[in-house]
C-alpha positions as CSV (number, residue, x, y, z in Angstrom):
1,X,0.0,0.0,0.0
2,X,1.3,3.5,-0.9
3,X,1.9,5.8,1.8
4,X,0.9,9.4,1.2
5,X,3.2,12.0,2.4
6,X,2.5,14.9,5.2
7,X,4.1,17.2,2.9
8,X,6.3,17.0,0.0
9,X,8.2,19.8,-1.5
10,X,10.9,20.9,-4.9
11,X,13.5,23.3,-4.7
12,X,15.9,23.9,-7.4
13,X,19.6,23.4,-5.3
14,X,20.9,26.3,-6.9
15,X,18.5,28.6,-6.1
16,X,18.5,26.9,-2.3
17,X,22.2,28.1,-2.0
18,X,21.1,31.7,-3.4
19,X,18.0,32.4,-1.2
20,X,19.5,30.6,1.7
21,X,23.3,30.3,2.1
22,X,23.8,27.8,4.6
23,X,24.6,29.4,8.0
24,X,27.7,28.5,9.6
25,X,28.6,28.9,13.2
26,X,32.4,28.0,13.8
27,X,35.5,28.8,11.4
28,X,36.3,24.9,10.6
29,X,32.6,24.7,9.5
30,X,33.2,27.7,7.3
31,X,36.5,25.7,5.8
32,X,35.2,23.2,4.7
33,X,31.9,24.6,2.8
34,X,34.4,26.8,0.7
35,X,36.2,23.9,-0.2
36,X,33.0,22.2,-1.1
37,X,32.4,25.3,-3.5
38,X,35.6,25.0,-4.7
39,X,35.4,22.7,-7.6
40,X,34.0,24.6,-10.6
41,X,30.9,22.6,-10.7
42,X,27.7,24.9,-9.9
43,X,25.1,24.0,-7.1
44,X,22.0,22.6,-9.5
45,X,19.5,19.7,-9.4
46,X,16.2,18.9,-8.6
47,X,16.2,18.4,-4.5
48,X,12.8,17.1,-3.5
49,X,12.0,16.9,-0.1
50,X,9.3,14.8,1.9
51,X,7.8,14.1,5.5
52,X,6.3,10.6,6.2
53,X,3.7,9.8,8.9
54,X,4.5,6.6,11.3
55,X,3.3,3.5,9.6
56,X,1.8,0.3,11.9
57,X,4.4,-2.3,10.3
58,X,3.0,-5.5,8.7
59,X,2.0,-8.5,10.9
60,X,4.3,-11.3,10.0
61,X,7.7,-11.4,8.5
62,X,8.2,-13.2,5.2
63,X,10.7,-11.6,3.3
64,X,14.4,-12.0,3.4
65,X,16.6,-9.0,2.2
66,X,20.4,-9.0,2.2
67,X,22.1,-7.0,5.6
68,X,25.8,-6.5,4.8
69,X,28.3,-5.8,7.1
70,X,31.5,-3.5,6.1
71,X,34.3,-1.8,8.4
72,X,34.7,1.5,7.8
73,X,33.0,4.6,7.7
74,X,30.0,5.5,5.3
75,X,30.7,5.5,1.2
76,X,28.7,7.0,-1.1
77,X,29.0,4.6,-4.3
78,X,27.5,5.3,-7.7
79,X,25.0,2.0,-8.2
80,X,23.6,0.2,-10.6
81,X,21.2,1.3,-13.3
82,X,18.6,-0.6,-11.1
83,X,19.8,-0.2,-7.9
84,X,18.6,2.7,-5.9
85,X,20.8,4.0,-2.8
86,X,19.7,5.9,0.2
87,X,22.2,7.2,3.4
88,X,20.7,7.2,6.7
89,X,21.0,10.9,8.4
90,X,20.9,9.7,12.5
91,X,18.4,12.7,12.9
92,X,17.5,15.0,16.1
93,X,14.0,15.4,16.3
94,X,14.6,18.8,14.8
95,X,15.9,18.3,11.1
96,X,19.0,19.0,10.7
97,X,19.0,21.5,13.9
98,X,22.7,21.3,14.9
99,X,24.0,21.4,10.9
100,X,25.7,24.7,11.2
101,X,27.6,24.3,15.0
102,X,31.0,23.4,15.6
103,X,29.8,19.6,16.3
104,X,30.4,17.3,13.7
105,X,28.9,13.9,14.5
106,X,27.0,11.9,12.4
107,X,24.1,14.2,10.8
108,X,26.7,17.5,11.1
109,X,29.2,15.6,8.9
110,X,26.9,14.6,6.4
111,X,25.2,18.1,5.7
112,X,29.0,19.5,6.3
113,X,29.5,17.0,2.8
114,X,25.9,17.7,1.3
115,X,25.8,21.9,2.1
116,X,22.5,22.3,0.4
117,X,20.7,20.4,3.3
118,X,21.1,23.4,5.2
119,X,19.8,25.7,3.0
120,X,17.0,23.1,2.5
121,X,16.3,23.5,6.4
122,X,16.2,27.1,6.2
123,X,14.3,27.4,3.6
124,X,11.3,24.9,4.8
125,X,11.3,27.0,7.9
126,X,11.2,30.4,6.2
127,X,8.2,29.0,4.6
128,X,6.4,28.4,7.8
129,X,7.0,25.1,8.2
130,X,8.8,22.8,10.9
131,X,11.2,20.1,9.7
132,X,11.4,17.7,11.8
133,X,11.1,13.9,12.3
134,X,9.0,13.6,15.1
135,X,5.7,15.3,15.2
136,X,4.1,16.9,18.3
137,X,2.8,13.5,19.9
138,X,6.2,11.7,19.6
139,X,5.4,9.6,16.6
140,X,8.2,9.1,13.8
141,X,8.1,10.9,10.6
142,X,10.8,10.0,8.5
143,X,12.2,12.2,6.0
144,X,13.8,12.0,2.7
145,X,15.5,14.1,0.4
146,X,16.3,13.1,-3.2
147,X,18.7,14.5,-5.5
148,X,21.7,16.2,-3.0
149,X,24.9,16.7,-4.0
150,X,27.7,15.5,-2.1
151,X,30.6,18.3,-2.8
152,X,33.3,17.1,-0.5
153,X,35.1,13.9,1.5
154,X,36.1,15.0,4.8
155,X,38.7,12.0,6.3
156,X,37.5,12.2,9.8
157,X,39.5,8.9,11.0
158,X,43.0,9.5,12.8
159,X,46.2,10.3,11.1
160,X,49.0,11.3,13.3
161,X,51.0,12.3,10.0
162,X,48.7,14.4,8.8
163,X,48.4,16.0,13.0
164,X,45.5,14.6,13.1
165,X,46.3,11.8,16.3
166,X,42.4,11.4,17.4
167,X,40.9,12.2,13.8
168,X,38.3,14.6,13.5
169,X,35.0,13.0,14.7
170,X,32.2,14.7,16.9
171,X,34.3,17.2,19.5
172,X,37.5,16.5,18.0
173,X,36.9,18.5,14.9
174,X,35.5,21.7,17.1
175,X,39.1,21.5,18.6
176,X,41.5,20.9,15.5
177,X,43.4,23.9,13.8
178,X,41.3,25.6,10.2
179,X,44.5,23.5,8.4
180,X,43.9,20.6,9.9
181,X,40.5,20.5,8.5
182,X,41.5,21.6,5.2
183,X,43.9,19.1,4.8
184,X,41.3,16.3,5.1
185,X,38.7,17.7,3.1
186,X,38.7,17.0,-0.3
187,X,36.4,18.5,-3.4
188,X,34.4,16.3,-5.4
189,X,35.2,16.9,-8.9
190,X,32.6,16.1,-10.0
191,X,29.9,16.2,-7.2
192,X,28.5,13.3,-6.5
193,X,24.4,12.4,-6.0
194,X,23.0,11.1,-2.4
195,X,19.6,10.5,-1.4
196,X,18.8,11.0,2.4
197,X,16.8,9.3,4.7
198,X,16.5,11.3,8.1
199,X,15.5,9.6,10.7
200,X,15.4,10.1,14.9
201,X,16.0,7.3,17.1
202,X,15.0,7.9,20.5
203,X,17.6,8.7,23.5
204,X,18.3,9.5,26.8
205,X,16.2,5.8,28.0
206,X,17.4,4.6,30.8
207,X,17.0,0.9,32.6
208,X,15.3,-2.0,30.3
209,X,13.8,-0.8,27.2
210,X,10.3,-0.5,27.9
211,X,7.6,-1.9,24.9
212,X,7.0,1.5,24.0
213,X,10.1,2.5,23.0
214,X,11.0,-0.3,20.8
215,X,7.9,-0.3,19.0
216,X,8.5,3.3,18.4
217,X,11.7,2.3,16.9
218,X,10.4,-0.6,14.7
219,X,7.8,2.0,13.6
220,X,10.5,4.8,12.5
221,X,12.4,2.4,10.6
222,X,9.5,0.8,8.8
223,X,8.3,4.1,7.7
224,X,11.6,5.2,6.4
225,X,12.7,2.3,4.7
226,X,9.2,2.0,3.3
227,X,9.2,5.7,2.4
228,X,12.9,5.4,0.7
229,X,11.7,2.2,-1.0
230,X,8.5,4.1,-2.3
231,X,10.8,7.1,-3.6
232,X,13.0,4.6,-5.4
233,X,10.2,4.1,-7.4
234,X,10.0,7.5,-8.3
235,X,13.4,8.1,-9.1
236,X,14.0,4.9,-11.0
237,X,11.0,3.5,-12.3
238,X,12.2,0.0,-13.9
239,X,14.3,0.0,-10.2
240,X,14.5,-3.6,-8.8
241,X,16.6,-3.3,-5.8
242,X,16.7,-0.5,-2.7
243,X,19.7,-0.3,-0.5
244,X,20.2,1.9,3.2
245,X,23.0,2.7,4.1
246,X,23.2,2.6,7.9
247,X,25.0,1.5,10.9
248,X,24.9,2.2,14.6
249,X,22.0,4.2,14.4
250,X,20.9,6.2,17.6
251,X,23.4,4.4,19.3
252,X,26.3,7.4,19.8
253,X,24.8,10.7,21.7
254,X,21.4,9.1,22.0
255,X,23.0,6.1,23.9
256,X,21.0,3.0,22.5
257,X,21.5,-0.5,22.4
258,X,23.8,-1.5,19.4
259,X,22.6,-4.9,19.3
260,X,18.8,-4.1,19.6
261,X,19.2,-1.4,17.0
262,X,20.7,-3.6,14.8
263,X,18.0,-6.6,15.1
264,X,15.3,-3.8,14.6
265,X,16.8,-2.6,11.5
266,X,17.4,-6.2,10.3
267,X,13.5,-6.9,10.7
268,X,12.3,-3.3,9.7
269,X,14.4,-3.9,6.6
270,X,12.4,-7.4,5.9
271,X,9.6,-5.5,6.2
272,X,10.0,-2.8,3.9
273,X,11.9,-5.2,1.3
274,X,14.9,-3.2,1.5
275,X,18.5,-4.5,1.6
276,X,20.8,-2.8,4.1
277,X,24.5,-1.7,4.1
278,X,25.7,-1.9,7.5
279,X,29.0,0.6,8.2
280,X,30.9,0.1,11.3
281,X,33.8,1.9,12.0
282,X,35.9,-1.1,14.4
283,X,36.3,-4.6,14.7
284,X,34.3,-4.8,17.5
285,X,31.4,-3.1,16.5
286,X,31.5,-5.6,13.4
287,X,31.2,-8.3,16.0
288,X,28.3,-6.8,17.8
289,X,26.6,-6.1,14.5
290,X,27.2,-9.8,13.6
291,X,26.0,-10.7,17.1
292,X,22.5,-8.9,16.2
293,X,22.2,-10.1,13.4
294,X,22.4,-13.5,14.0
295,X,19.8,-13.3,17.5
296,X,17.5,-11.8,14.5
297,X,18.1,-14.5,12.6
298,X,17.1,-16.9,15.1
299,X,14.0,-14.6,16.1
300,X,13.0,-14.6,12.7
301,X,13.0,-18.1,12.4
302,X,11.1,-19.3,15.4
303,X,8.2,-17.0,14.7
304,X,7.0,-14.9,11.7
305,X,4.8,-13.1,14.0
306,X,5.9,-9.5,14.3
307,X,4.2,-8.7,17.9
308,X,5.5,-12.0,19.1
309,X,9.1,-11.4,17.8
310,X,8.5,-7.5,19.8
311,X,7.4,-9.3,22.8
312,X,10.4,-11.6,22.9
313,X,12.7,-8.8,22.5
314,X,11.3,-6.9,25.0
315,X,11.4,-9.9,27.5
316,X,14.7,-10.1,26.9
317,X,15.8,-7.0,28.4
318,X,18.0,-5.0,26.4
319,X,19.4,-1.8,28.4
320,X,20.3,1.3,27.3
321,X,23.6,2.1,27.1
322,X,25.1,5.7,27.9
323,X,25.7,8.9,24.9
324,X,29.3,9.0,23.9
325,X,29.1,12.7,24.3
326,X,29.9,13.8,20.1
């Protein structure tokens, strides 16, 4: 069944840039959007933005879509002519809120990469409206944005050649020198194309994860993968395949459960009939992931039933784990 979005909205990404220069709040920030503009290529496409409401996932379980593991951090690769890729943006409730700050943790560094998501902020809210990805009674609503383009690579990990020891993730990059920055952003020449999937995970739990909260979290990644799946459709009509790229999600500042998080992903991903590309940056997160993923495996195959599988889960009694401060 189609979903029908809250809103849904064009902007020409050239035009986004003009009207609403993204708005940057520390010097590093600045650094790397002029080497973003850097290349010669102009700031153009078709940048469609669109706000989902929470969708009750299906009953039962049935399908079985590939969930692949890889160490490292996210990549952006061009697909096939029938494959259709989407990025995961690990959203605040408030799109894209903290895009311009001197943070640069996971949603900061990619709109840091893809600069016309913050003039896509700016400009839904100089129009009156409120992007976000929760709406006012705490349900999920996904978002996605089609058509960005990614104008730069920033190397966050570390490189004590290059002076950069502890690499330039969350705080770290607040605290490195403008030339440290510089040297580990690179232009894209040409820019590449990304297609975003923002969604919030909840935080700040505390204890055993109550039922609530993970069928809020089933529900937000349902939607979005639905949504993204939905949108492939519209970007590639003859598409056969949808891919997310994802990872750890909600499980940094927010502090959740990496091995819940990854078995909710796995079934929401069943679900929607999505494949997933799972990015890890360490060997031991790759073991965790791999440690979810086979406790879904073994959930999925005792029971198709989806509020079973939820009840099980929440018997179990997964705890929240504690925000890693970026």
């Amino acid at each position: 069944m189609a979903i029908e979005a809250i809103e849904r909205a064009g902007f020409q990404a050239g035009s986004l840039i003009r009207d609403h220069p993204p708005r940057w709040h520390h010097r590093n920030k600045q650094r790397v959007f002029e080497i973003a503009s850097s290349s010669g290529f102009p700031f153009e496409g078709q940048v469609t933005y669109a706000r989902w409401p929470a969708q009750p996932p299906p009953e039962s379980v049935e399908a079985r879509r590939q969930f692949t593991v890889y160490r490292g951090i996210f990549e952006y690769p061009v697909p096939e002519p029938s494959t259709v890729c989407w990025h995961l943006n690990f959203a605040d409730p408030c799109l894209f809120v903290a895009y311009g700050s001197p943070l640069l943790a996971q949603d900061e560094l990619q709109v840091a990469e893809h600069p016309v998501l913050g003039s896509l902020r700016d400009a839904l809210a100089s129009e009156g409206r409120e992007p976000c990805t929760v709406d006012g009674r705490g349900r999920p609503t996904p978002v996605t944005v089609t058509g960005v383009q990614r104008r730069c690579a920033i190397d966050t990990t570390p490189d004590p050649a290059a002076g950069r020891p502890g690499g330039l993730y969350g705080n770290a990059f607040a605290r490195a020198r403008v030339e440290q920055v510089a040297s580990a952003t690179k232009a894209l020449s040409p820019p590449t194309v990304s297609n975003i999937l923002a969604m919030s995970a909840p935080g700040g739990g505390l204890g055993k994860y109550r039922p609530d909260e993970v069928e809020y979290i089933l529900s937000a990644a349902y939607t979005g993968f639905s949504a993204a799946r939905q949108e492939s459709k519209l970007l590639v009509p003859a598409s056969r395949r949808t891919i997310v790229h994802s990872g750890f999600w909600g499980c940094g500042a927010f502090g959740g459960n990496r091995i819940l998080m990854t078995i909710l992903q796995s079934l929401a991903a069943d679900l929607a009939e999505v494949d997933i590309a799972f990015w890890i940056f360490d060997r031991q997160g790759v073991e965790v992931a791999a440690e979810g993923r086979r406790e879904y495996e073994r959930l999925r195959d005792d029971t198709p039933s989806v509020p079973r599988l939820l009840d099980r889960l929440v018997q179990h009694g997964f705890r929240w784990g504690v925000s890693d401060g970026n």
